[in-house]
Steps between C-alpha positions, in 0.01 A plus 500: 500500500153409374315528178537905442727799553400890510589664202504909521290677161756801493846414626462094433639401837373150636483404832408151642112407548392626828252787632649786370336779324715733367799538354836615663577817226210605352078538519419213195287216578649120556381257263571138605683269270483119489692243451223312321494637114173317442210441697442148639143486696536304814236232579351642769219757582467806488737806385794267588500336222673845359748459794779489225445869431372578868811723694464193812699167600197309640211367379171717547242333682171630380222377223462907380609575149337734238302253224453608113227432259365539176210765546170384289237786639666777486698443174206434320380830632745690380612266182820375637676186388756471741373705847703282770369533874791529774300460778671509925223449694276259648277287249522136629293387187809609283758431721584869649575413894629857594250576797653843589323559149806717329808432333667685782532167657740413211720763675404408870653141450851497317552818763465364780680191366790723382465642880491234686815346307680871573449418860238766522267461782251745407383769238307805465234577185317814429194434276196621394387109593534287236875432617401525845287264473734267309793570729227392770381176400891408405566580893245319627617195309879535633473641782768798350395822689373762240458881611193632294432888415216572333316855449121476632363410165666180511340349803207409290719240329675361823330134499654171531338174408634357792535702875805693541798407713697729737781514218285746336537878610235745328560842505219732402573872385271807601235610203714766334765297424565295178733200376789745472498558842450155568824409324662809695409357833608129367828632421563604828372220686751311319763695666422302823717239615382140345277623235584526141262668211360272228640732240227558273595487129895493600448174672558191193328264695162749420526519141611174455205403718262671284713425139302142550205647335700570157685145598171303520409693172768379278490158586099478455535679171826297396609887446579918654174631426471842274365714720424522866236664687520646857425778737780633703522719795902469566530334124725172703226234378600649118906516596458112561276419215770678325819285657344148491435601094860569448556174693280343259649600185833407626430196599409447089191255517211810506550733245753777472288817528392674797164558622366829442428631838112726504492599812241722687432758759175606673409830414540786722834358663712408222854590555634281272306563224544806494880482471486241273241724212713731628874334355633542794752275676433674876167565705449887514268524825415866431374383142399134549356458887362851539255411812587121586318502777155635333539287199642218689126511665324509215629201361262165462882286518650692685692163592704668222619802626882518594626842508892383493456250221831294321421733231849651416738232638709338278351198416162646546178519392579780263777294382252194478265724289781601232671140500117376386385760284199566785205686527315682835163517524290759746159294530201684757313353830211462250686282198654295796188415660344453132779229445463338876151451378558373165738245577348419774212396372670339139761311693356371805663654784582818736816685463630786728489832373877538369427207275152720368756815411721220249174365350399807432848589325462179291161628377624853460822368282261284258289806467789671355657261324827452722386100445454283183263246533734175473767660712631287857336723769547394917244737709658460843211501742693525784226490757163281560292269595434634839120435484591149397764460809169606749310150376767249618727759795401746770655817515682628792557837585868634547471793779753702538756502788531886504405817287777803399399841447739550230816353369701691741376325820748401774589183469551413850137624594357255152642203657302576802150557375330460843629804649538725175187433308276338809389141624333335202682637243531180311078496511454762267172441307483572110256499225535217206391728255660826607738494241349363212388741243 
């Protein structure tokens, strides 16, 4: 039976703990619930030592798990008591092994875990690269076969600190297209025989994966932090911060108050935002994503666009936001490359530019006051130390098996790249810096 069942938001059905993602009557999300009340860390590396409140029956084998620590630098700079540092990355001097470099390989491991125990044999991922990249590096350690879609943008961050293996299938999408239509050629792909989608924020094993940030919070602190920092593009990162506090506070030994959840968006693309100012419950595209594609562009992160985020779903981010009293912020290219700087050069290491956009919300929120100085802060940086992981690894390009026009490609002529797209396909060449703005 294992250590969780599948609990439906809306119509509270349960079902037993394997791969599904959905529920049989209506749209909610699933929300995994334990057997284990209490959290009892398991002596062993890694995120596993959460693997009481991890939706999997096996042990994870892997020395990645998000660290935390008390911030000195940039506290002082801003004249906070309490500014707590959840950091998912790779900074060997403070213990950070993640060498994909982004908490997306919280995700990539309980996944394919939760897979792999389903009897899946392989899964496809649309990503902007983060979670490609993630999904990636989890393959090449299993040997599970992972279908990758990315939109052209993302090839910049398909790298490996190790070389690929043949389990690892990287489809690249025509300039033009964005991560929506990456997700819309996923989907379909995962209508082939043998090949089952990851799931995105409706797979548990996902948020649960990246809940280990809040997890690894509360038991440095001894306590559920007061507020919590991070930039979304779908919002999932903030549904699991969200879950593993109401885990917490259940389980009675960190507090009994939620974390206030200030959250932000890079300015132009900000759906969610929007909605959210906004008090409304659904995304109105004519009103909040007027010219995705143009704005979508424009964006310095625009790791963090989704255009079909788990805004509205019950047990969403909008319900997140309302169960935590929240707050969106809309922060510029220029503020997030101000903060990428700052703490950068107070804290003593690179972060990716998602993790700039929620620095730059912190500094925004004490600037107006949505802080006190003594409160319990965690600033998820979910991404860094990539400079750092260039001193000790050598990076490996993925290349991609076969390029799509658009979302609506056949199938049939994808899986044979050679005689749709040309010999060499996989050979495509791509600039490091072409998406970095």
């Amino acid at each position: 039976m294992g250590n969780y069942t599948l609990k439906c938001l809306q119509c509270g059905c349960e079902y037993q703990g394997d791969y599904r993602l959905k529920c049989d009557h209506d749209d909610s999300l699933l929300r995994a619930n334990y057997h284990a009340k209490q959290l009892a860390l398991k002596k062993t590396q890694g995120m596993g030592k959460f693997y009481d409140w991890l939706p999997i029956h096996e042990q994870l084998d892997t020395n990645a798990a998000p660290i935390t620590y008390k911030s000195e630098e940039l506290a002082r700079e801003f004249g906070l008591t309490n500014l707590y540092i959840g950091f998912s990355g790779y900074w060997p001097e403070r213990g950070a092994l993640i060498k994909t470099c982004s908490f997306k390989e919280l995700e990539a491991h309980p996944t394919m875990q939760r897979l792999k125990e389903s009897g899946g044999k392989a899964v496809v991922v649309a990503s902007v690269g983060n979670t490609a990249r993630s999904f990636a590096h989890v393959s090449a350690m299993t040997g599970i076969d992972v279908y990758i879609v990315v939109p052209r943008c993302g090839l910049s961050r398909m790298w490996l600190p190790e070389e690929p293996t043949d389990s690892i299938h990287l489809i690249r999408m025509a300039e033009g297209n964005d991560y929506t239509d990456a997700i819309n050629l996923a989907d379909r792909i995962a209508q082939l025989p043998g090949i089952m989608p990851e799931g995105g924020a409706r797979n548990v094993a996902r948020r649960e994966g990246m809940g280990t940030v809040m997890l690894d919070a509360a038991v440095t602190i001894k306590r559920i932090p007061d507020h919590y920092f991070q930039a979304v593009g779908s919002g999932t990162g903030a549904i699991a911060a969200w879950e593993a506090a109401i885990r917490l506070r259940d389980d009675g030994r960190f507090g009994n108050r939620l974390p206030k959840l200030q959250l932000a968006q890079n300015l132009p693309f900000v759906p969610m935002l929007s909605a959210w100012n906004a008090g409304r419950r659904d995304i109105v595209p004519k009103i909040d994503m007027l010219n995705p594609k143009k704005h979508i562009d424009e964006m310095y992160a625009d790791v963090l666009s989704n255009r079909a985020p788990p805004y509205s779903v019950s047990g969403g981010l909008f319900d997140a936001l309302t169960d935590t009293k929240g707050l969106m912020y809309g922060i510029t290219n220029d503020e997030a490359k101000e903060a990428k700087t700052l703490f950068e050069t107070l804290e003593g290491i690179d972060i990716l530019s998602p993790s700039a956009v929620a620095v730059a919300s912190l500094i925004k929120s004490v600037d107006v006051g949505n802080v006190a100085k003594d409160d319990v802060i965690l600033l998820n940086i979910a991404g860094g130390g990539t400079e750092r992981l260039k001193e000790d690894y050598s990076l490996t390009k993925i290349h991609p098996i076969a390029n799509a026009k658009n979302p609506d490609v056949p199938l049939e002529e994808l899986i044979q790249p050679d005689k749709y797209f040309g010999a060499g396909a996989g050979l495509l060449e791509f600039d490091d810096d072409e998406c970095e703005r």
